[in-house]
Residue frames as qw, qx, qy, qz and C-alpha x, y, z in Angstrom:
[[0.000, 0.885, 0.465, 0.000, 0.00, 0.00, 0.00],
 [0.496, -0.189, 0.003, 0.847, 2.76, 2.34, -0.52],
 [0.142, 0.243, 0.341, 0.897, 1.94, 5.79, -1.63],
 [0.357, -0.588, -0.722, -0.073, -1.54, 5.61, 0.15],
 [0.373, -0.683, -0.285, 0.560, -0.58, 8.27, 3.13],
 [0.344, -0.167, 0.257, 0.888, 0.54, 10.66, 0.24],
 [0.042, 0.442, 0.771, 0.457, -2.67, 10.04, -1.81],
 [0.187, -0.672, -0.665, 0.265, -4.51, 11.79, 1.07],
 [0.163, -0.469, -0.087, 0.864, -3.24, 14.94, 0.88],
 [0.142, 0.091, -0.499, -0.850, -4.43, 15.54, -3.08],
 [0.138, 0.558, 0.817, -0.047, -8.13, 14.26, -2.38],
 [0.108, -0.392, -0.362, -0.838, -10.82, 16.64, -3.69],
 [0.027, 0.028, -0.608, 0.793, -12.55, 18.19, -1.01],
 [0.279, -0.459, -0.803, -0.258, -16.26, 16.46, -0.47],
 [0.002, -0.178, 0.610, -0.772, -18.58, 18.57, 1.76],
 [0.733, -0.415, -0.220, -0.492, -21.62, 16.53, 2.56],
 [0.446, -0.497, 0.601, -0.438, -21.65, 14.69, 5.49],
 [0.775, 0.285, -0.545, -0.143, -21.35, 10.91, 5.35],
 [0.610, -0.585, 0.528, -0.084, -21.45, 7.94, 7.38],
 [0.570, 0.375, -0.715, -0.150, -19.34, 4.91, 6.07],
 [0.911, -0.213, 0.240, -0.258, -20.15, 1.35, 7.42],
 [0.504, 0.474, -0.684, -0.229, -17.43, -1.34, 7.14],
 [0.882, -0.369, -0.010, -0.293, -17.31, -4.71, 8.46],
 [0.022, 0.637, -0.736, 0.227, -14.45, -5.94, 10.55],
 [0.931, -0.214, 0.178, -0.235, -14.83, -9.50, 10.32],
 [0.582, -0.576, 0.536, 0.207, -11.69, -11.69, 10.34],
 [0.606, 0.388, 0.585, 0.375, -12.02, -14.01, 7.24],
 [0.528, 0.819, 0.179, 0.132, -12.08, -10.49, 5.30],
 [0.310, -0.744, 0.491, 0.332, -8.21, -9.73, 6.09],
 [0.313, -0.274, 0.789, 0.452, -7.42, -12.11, 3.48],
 [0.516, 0.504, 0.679, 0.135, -10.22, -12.20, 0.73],
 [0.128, -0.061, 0.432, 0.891, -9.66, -10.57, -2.28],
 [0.221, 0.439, 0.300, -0.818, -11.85, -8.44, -4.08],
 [0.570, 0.357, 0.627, 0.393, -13.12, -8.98, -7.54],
 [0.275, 0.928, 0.103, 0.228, -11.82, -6.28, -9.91],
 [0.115, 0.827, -0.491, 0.249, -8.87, -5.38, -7.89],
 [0.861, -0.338, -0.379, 0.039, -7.55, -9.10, -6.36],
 [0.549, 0.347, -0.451, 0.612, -4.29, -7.98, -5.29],
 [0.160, -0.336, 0.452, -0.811, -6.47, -6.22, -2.61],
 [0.254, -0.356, -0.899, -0.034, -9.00, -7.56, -0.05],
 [0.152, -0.718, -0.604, -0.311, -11.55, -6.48, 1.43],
 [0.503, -0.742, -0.329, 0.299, -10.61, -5.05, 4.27],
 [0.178, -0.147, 0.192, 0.954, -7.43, -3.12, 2.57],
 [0.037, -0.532, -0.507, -0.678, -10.34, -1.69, -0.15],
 [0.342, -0.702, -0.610, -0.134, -12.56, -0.63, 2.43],
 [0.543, -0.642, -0.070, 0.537, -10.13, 1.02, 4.65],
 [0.426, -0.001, 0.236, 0.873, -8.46, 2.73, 1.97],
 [0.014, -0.528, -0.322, -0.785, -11.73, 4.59, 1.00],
 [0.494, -0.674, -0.525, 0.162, -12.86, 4.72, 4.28],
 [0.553, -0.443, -0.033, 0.705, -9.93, 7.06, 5.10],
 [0.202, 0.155, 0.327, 0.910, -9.57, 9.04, 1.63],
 [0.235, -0.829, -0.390, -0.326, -13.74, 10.10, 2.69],
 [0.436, -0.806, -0.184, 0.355, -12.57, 10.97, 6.42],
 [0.418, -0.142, 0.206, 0.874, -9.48, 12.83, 4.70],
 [0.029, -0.300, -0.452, -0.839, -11.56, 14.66, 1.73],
 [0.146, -0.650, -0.619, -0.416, -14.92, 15.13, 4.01],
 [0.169, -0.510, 0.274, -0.798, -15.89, 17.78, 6.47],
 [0.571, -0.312, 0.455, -0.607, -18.04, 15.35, 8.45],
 [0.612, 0.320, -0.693, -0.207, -17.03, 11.54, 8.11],
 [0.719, -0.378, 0.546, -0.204, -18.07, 8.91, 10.85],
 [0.633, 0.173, -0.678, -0.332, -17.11, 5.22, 10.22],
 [0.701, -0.316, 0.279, -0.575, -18.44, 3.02, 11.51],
 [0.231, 0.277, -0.910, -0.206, -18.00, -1.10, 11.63],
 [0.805, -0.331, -0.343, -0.353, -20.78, -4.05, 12.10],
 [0.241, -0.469, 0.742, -0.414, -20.81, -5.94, 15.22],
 [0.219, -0.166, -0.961, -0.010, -21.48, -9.67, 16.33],
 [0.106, 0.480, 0.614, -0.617, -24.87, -7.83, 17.97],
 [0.175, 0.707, 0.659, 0.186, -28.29, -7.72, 15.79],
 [0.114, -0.934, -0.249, -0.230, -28.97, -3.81, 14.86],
 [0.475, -0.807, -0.007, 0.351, -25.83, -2.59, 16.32],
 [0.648, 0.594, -0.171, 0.446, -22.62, -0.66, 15.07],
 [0.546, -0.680, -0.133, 0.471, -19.66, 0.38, 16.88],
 [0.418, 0.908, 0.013, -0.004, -17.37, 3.03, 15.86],
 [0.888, 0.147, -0.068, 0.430, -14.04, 2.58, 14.46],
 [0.228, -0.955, 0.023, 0.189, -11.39, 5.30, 16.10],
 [0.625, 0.031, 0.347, 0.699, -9.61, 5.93, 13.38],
 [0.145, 0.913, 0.211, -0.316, -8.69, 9.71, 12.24],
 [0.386, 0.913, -0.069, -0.116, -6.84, 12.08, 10.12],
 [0.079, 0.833, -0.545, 0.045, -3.69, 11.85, 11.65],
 [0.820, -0.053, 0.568, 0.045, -3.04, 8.08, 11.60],
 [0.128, 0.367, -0.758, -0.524, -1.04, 6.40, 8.76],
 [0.746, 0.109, -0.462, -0.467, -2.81, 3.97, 6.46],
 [0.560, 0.167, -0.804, 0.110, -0.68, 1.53, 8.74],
 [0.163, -0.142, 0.425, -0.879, -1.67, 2.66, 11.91],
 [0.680, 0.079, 0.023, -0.729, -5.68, 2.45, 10.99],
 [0.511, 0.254, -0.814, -0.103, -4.57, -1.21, 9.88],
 [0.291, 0.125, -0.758, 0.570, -3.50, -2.09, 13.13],
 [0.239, 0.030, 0.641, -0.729, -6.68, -0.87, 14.75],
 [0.857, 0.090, -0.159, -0.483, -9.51, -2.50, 12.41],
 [0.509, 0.096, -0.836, 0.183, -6.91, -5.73, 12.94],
 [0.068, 0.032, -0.691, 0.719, -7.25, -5.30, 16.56],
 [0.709, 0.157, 0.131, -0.675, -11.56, -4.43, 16.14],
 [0.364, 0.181, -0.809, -0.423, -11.87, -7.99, 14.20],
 [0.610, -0.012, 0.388, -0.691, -14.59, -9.81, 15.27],
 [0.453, -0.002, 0.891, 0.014, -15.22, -13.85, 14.70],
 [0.122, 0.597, 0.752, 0.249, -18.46, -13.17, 13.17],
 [0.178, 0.243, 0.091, -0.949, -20.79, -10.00, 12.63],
 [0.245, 0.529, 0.779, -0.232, -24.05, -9.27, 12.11],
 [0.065, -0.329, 0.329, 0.883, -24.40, -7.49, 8.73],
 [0.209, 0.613, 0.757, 0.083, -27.66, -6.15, 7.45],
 [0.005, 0.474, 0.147, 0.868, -27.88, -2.88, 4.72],
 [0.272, -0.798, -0.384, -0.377, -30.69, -1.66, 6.79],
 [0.553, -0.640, -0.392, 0.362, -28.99, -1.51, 10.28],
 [0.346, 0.060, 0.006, 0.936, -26.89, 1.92, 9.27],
 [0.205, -0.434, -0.393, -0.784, -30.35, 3.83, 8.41],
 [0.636, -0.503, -0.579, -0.084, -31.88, 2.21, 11.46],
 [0.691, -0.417, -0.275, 0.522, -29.37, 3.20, 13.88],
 [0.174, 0.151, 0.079, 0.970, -28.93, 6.87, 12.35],
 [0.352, -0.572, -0.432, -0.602, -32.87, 7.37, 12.89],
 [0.755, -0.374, -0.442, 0.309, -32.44, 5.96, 16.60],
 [0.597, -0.245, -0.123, 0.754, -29.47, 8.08, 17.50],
 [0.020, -0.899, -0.013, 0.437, -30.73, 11.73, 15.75],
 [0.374, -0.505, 0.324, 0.708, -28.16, 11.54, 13.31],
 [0.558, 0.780, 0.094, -0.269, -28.32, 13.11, 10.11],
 [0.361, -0.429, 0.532, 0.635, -25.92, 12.44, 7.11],
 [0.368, 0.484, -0.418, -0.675, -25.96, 13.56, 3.37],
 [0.575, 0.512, -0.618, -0.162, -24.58, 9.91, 2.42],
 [0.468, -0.674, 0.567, -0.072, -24.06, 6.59, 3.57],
 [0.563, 0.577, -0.566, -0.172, -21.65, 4.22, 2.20],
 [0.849, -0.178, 0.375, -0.327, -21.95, 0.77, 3.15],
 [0.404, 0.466, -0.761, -0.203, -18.99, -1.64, 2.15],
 [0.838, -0.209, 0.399, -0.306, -19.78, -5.61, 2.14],
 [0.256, -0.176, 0.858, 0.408, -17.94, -8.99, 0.70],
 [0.138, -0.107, -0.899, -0.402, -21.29, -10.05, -0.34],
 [0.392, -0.052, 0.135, -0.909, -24.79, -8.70, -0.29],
 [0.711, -0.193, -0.570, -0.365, -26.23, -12.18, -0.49],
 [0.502, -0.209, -0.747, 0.383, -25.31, -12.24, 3.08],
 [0.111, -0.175, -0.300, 0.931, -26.23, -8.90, 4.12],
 [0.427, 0.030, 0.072, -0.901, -29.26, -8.23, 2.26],
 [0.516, 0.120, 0.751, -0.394, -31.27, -11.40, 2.66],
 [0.565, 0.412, 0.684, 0.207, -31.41, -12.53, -1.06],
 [0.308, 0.283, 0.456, 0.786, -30.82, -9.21, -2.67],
 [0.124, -0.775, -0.610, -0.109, -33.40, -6.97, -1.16],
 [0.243, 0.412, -0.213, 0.852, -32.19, -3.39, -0.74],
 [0.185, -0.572, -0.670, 0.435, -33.63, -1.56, 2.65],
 [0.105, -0.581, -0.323, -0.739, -36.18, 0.58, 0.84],
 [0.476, -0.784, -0.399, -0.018, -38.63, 0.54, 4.01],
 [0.739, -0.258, -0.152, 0.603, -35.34, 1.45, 5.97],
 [0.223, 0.134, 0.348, 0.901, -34.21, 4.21, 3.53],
 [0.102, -0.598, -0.315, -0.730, -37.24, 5.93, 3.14],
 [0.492, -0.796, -0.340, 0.091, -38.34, 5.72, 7.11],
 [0.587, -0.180, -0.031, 0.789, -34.76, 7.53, 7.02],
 [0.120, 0.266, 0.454, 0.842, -35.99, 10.23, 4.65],
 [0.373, -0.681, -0.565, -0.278, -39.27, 10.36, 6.17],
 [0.601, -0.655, -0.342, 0.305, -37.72, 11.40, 9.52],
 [0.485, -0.326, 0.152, 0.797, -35.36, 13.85, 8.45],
 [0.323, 0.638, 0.627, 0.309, -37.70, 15.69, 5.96],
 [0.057, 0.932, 0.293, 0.206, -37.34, 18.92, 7.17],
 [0.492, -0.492, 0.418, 0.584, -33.71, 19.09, 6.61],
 [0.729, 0.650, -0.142, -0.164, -32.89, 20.54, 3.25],
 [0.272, 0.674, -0.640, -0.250, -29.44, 18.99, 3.17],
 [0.451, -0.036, 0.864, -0.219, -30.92, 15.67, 3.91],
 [0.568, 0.479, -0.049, -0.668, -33.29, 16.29, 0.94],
 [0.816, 0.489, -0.214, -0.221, -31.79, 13.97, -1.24],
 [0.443, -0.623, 0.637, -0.099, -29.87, 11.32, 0.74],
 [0.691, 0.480, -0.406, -0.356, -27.84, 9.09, -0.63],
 [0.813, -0.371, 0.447, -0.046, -27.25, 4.91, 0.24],
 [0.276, 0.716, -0.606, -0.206, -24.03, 3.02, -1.26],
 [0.754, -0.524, 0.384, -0.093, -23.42, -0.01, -1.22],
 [0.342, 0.582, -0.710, -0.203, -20.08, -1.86, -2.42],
 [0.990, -0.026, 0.110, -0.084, -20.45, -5.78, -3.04],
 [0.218, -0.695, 0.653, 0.207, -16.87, -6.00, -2.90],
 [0.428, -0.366, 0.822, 0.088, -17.05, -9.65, -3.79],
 [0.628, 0.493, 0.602, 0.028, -19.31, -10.07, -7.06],
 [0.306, 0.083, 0.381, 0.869, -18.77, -9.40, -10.47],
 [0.172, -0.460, -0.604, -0.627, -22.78, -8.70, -10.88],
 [0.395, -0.237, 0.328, -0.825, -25.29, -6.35, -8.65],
 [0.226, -0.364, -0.872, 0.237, -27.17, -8.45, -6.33],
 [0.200, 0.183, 0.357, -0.894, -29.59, -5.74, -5.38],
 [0.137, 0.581, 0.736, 0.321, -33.62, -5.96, -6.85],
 [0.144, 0.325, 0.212, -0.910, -34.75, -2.61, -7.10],
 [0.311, 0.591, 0.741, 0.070, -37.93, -1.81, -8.26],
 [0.193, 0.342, 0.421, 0.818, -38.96, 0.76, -10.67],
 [0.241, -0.905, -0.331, -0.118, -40.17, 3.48, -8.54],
 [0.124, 0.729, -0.320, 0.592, -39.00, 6.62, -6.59],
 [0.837, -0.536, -0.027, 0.108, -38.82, 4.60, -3.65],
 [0.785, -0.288, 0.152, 0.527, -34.93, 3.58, -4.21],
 [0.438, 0.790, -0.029, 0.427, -34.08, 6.58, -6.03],
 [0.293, -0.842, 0.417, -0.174, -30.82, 7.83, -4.17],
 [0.909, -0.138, 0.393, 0.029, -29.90, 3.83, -4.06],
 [0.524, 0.693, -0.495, 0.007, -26.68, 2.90, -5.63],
 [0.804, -0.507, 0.306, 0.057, -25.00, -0.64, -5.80],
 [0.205, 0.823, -0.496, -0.186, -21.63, -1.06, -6.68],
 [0.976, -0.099, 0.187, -0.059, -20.55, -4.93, -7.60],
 [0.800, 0.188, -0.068, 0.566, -16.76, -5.23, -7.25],
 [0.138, -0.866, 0.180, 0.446, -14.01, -2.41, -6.98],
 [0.729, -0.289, 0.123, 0.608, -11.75, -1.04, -9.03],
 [0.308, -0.139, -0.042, 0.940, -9.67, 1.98, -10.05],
 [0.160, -0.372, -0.174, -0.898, -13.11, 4.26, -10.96],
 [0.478, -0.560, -0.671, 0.082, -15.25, 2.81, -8.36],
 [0.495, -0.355, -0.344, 0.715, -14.09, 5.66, -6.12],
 [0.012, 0.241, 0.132, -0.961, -14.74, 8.21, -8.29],
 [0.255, -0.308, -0.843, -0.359, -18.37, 6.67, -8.80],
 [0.381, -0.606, -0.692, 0.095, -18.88, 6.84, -5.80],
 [0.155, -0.235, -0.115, 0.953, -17.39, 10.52, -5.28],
 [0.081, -0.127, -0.516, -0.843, -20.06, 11.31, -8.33],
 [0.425, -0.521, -0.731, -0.120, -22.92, 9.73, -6.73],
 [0.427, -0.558, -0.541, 0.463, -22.72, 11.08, -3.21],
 [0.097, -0.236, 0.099, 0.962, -21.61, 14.86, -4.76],
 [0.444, 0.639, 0.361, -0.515, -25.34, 14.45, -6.86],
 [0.065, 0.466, -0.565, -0.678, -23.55, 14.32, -10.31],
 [0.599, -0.040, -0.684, -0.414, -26.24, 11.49, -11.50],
 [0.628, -0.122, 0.497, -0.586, -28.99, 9.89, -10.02]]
């Protein structure tokens, strides 16, 4: 991962707010991605995890937990190296977790919080979303509560399937999932997909 701590400094500067979800389960230290193998999951994730918390004004991240509906947060910041942050999602690993798209949206509605954007990295949405179902209900009860925010207006949900070549999501053809965006693999433009997406540059 050389060059990585340099990269940070030349990020374009994002200024919605934005939580990022990753999942710090063991078995992903060593599984490659599909599109970029040379990395796995956990490097990918971490690497954009950081370049948001670098480039945004208000970046939480956040990681599943072995506990239904819960997240914890990962205390990693600016001034860490790439190695550093390593060392402390190594050290957060967890046997197993409990990873469901919906619990970010759930647990932001709970808590008050409000973000532009969240970005939601998984190996493999056939475990997380329960056959491919996106969390519309989720997503909009998000929207629904936050309505009278305008910079919530038009909030946006990510999610990277790190590990497939093809989107696992079913959306339906309505304005329900409009804001909804899955990503199915990584590699080198994925990032600035998702920069486009979350900045509003296409819907």
């Amino acid at each position: 991962m050389a060059g990585v701590n340099h990269s940070f400094k030349y990020l374009d500067p994002i200024e919605q707010s934005i939580c990022v979800v990753i999942n710090l389960r063991k078995k992903l230290i060593n599984r490659p991605v599909f599109g970029l193998k040379q990395l796995t999951c956990l490097e990918v994730s971490l690497v954009m995890a950081l370049s948001l918390l670098h480039s945004g004004r208000n970046v939480v991240i956040m990681t599943y937990t072995n506990v239904k509906g819960a997240l914890k947060r990962v205390p990693v910041t600016k001034e860490m190296s790439y190695d550093d942050a390593y060392k402390v999602c190594v050290d957060m690993t967890m046997d197993k977790t409990w990873q469901e798209l919906g619990t970010p949206l759930n647990v932001a509605v709970e808590e008050g919080k409000q973000y532009n954007a969240f970005i939601v990295f998984v190996d493999s949405i056939q475990r997380a979303g329960r056959g491919g179902k996106p969390p519309i209900m989720q997503f909009n009860r998000y929207k629904t509560k936050f309505q009278q925010k305008p910079p919530n207006a038009s909030t946006r949900f990510i999610v990277v399937n790190m590990r497939r070549r093809r989107g696992d999501m079913k959306f339906n053809d309505n304005t329900e999932s409009m804001g909804m965006l899955e990503i199915a693999g990584f590699d080198r433009n994925s990032p600035k997909v998702i920069e486009a997406f979350v900045k509003q540059q296409f819907v």
